[in-house]
C-alpha positions, 0 to 999 in steps of 0.5 A: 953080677955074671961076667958080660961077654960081647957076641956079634950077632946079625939080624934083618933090619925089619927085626931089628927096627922092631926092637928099636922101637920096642926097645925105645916104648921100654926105655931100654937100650937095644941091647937091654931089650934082647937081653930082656927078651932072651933071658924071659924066653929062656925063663919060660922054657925052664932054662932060667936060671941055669942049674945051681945059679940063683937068680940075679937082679938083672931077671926079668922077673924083677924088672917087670914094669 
């Protein structure tokens, strides 16, 4: 599993209550679900996996519902 890096990152609080509640309908944590939501961002613009790096069970390819 790739080494987790803390990163302080400021968001208005309508965009962050909606990823609450988005957060929450998935049963995720808030930082699951950005992480989520970054990681299938950067899946479809082909920035996914990074170059030379395999895929790993924290895609989200794999935890599709």
């Amino acid at each position: 599993m790739a080494e987790k890096k803390a990163f302080p990152l400021r968001v208005g609080s309508d965009v962050l209550d909606a990823v609450q509640r988005w957060a929450e309908d998935e049963l995720r944590s808030v930082n699951a679900q950005i992480e989520y939501v970054l990681r299938d961002a950067l899946r479809k613009a082909g920035r996914w996996p990074p170059e030379g790096q395999a895929r790993d069970s924290s895609s989200p390819e794999k935890n599709k519902r």
